[in-house]
Each structure stands twice: as C-alpha cells, then as structure tokens.
C-alpha positions in Angstrom: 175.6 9.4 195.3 173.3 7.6 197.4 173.0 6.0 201.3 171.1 2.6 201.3 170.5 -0.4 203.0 171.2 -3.8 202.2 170.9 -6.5 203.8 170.7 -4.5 207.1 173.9 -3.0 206.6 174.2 0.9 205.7 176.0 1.0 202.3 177.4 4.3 201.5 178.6 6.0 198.3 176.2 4.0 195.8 176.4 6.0 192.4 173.5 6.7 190.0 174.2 7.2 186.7 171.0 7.0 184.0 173.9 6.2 181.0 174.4 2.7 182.8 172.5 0.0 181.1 172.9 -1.9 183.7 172.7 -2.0 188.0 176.4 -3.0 189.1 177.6 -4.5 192.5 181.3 -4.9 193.4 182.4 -8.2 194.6 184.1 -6.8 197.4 180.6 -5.3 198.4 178.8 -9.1 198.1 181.8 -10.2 200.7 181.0 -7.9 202.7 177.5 -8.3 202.8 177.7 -12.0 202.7 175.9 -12.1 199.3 176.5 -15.1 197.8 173.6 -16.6 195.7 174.6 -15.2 192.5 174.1 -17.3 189.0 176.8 -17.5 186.0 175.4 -15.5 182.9 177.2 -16.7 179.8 176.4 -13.6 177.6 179.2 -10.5 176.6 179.1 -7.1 178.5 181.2 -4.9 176.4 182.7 -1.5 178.4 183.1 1.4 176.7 187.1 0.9 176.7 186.5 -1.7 173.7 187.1 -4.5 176.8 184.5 -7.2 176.9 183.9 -9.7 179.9 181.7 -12.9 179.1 181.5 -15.0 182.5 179.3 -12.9 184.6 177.5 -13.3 187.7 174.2 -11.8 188.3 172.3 -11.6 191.1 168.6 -11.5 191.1 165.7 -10.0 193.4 168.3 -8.3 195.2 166.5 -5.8 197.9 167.8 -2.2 198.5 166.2 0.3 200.5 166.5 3.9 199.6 164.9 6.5 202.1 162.6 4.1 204.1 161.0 1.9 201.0 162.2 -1.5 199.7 163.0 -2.0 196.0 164.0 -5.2 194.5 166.7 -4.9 191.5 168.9 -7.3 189.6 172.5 -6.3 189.3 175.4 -7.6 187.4 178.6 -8.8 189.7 181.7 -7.3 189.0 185.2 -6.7 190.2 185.8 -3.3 191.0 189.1 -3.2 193.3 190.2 0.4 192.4 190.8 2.6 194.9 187.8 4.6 195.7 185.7 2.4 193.5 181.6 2.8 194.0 180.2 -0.6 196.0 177.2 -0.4 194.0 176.0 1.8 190.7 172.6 2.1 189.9 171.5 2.5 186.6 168.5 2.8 183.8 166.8 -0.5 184.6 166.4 0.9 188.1 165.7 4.4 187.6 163.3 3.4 185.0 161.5 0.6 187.0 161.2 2.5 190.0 159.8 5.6 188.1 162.9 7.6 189.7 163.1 11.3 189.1 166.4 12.9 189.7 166.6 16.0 191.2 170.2 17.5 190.8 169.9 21.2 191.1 167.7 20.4 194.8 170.1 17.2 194.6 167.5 14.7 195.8 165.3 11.3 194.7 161.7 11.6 193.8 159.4 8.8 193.3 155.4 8.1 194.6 154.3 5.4 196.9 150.3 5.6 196.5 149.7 9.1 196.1 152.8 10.2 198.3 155.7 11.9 196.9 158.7 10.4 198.0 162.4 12.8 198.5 165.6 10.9 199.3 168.4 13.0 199.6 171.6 12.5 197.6 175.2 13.3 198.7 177.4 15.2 196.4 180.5 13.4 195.0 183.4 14.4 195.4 186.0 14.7 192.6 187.8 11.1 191.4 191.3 11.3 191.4 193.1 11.4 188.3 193.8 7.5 188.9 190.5 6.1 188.6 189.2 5.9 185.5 184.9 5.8 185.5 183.4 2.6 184.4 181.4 2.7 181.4 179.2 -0.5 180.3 176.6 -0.9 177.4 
C-alpha cells in the first residue's frame, strides 16, 4: 500500500496491484475530497465475479503525488462501501505510464525524474478479513 496526496489531503492505504487493468477511486473517497468533475462512460467493465457494471464515471487528469512528484492518472469511479475497502487502487496504466518499478522484497517505489532515481516507501498490508472479498476488474 501506498501514502499520497490528493488534492492536498494525505490519502492513506491506496493499493497497487499490476493485475488491475484499470486505476480505481471509491466514491466515498471523491466525497471526501470534494471531487466532483467526473464524466459518464457508457462502455461495460466486467469483474472477475462474472458481474458487469455499464454506467461508469471516469475521472480524467486526476493529480496524485507519490513521494514528493506529481503524476496525473485517469481512474474509473466506483462504489466501494465494504468495510475496510481501499480509497484508491492503482493499477497497470499507472505503473506502466509512470515507468513504476516495484520493489517488494525492499518494499518500496522506484522510478527516475531526469537522471534521479526515485524510492517511495510502501506500507505492508495487513491481512483482509475473511469478509471482504478483493476486487478484481478486467
């Protein structure tokens, strides 16, 4: 997991997971940070519970910052009201755009700015409960 900032506020707990196809923001998280200028996406996202959602909202050009350095992403709006749900996965298209190397066994972030290498340090998860079932999208 991952600290960040949004919007000036410290989000804690983001998730990064290179199997997501996607970047993924609760809605409870876009309340929060007052996030509102999303646009309706009229395509299917199918989960990997067979479930499919068509009426999605996406928000674009959407600035984190990781460490001390700004990244713009696009992430899809969903609801994710479970208890101890993540406020924000990050997935392939940002790991992958951001040239993101994961470091689990030093459990960090690399990436270069110029010619500097770049470490963020990651928190460790802790265990889900039983509950909570991950979420899976394609």
């Amino acid at each position: 997991m991952l600290k960040l900032i949004i919007k000036g506020q410290e989000v804690l707990g983001c998730l990064i997971d290179g199997g997501l196809g996607v970047n993924v923001i609760s809605k409870s998280t876009c309340d929060r940070l007052g996030i509102q200028d999303w646009k309706k996406l009229f395509f299917w996202l199918r989960m990997t519970d067979t479930r499919s959602i068509r009426l999605l909202d996406l928000i674009r050009k959407l600035e984190i910052v990781v460490g001390s350095y700004a990244f713009e992403i696009s992430a899809i709006v969903l609801a994710l009201e479970a208890p101890g749900a993540y406020p924000l996965l990050l997935g392939r298209p940002w790991l992958r755009s951001a040239n993101i190397k994961q470091n689990w066994q030093h459990n960090h972030l690399g990436f270069r700015r110029g010619r500097a290498k770049i470490r963020v340090p990651m928190q460790e998860s802790a265990p889900t409960a039983k509950e909570i079932s991950p979420l899976y999208v394609q």
